[in-house]
C-alpha positions, 0 to 999 in steps of 0.5 A, a space after each residue: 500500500 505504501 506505493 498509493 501514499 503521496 506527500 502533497 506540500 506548498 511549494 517554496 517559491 509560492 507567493 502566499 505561503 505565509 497566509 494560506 490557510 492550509 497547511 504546508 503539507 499533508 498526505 494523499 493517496 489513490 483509491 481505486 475510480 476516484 483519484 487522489 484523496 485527501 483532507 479539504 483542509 490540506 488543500 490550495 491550488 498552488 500545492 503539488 504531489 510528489 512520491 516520497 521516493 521521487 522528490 524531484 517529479 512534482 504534480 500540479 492537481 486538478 481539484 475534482 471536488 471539495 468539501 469543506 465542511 466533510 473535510 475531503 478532497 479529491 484530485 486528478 493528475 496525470 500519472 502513468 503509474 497510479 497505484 491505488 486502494 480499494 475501498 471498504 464500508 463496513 467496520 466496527 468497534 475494536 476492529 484493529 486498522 493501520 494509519 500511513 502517512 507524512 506527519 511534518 515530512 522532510 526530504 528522504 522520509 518514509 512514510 510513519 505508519 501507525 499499527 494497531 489502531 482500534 475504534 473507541 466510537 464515533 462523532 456526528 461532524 457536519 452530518 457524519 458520523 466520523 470514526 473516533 480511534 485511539 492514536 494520536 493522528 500527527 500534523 501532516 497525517 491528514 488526508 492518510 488512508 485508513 486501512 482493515 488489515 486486508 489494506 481496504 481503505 475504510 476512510 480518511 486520517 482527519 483530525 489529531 494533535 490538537 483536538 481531544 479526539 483522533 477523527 476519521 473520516 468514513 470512506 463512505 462519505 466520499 462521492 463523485 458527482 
């Protein structure tokens, strides 16, 4: 799965670098008919996406759509080699899932990943009822796939660090209009 994880980051020579709104990095990942995915609050038009391993081959992105308030995106590249997840609805409380993605990356670095992750409930945000686990989702984590143990996405690393709860977005709230 380490093949679909993708770094997404403000470049350096952008010109409104110090008052976007977004931060300067998050993480995305392919899923399978969709695109790239990744959380709406990692995102602004002038970001790229790069493969950790390929730092010098940088994408721009069409943003196919947005969500705000559910906090999702999803891109579009031109990628030859776009390897992707599969989705899966259905979890439940205690299921064990691992977390991959780019908190605070840095050239040269691999993806974090985090094992053994369990669902302790969950939360109604903006009409979604979100998954609550109980790691710690680290600043730059966001937008990360969240895998079953058959590395089937069952959503999106949203919200950590600063919050009393570590959020995951269902899968299942992503749409394509």
């Amino acid at each position: 799965f380490l093949r679909t994880l993708w770094v997404i980051e403000c470049p350096e020579d952008c010109p409104e670098k110090e008052t976007c709104t977004s931060p300067k990095q998050g993480t995305a990942f392919a899923l399978t008919d969709v695109g790239l995915i990744t959380c709406a609050h990692t995102v602004c038009e002038r970001m790229k996406v790069f493969k950790c391993d390929n730092i010098s081959e940088k994408y721009d992105f069409i943003i196919k759509k947005k969500q705000d308030d559910l906090d999702y995106a999803v891109l579009d590249i031109e990628c030859n080699d776009l390897f992707a997840l599969r989705k899966r609805s259905n979890v439940i409380r205690n299921d064990k899932l691992t977390i991959s993605g780019f908190p605070g990356y840095s050239i040269g670095q691999q993806p974090s990943i985090l094992h053994d992750c369990t669902i302790t409930g969950y939360r109604n945000v903006s009409t979604v009822e979100r998954i609550i686990i109980n790691n710690t989702i680290r600043g730059g984590m966001s937008g990360a796939p969240v895998l079953n143990k058959k590395n089937e996405v069952i959503g999106i690393a949203a919200k950590g660090n600063d919050e009393t709860e570590n959020q995951v977005i269902p899968i299942d709230t992503i749409y394509i209009d």
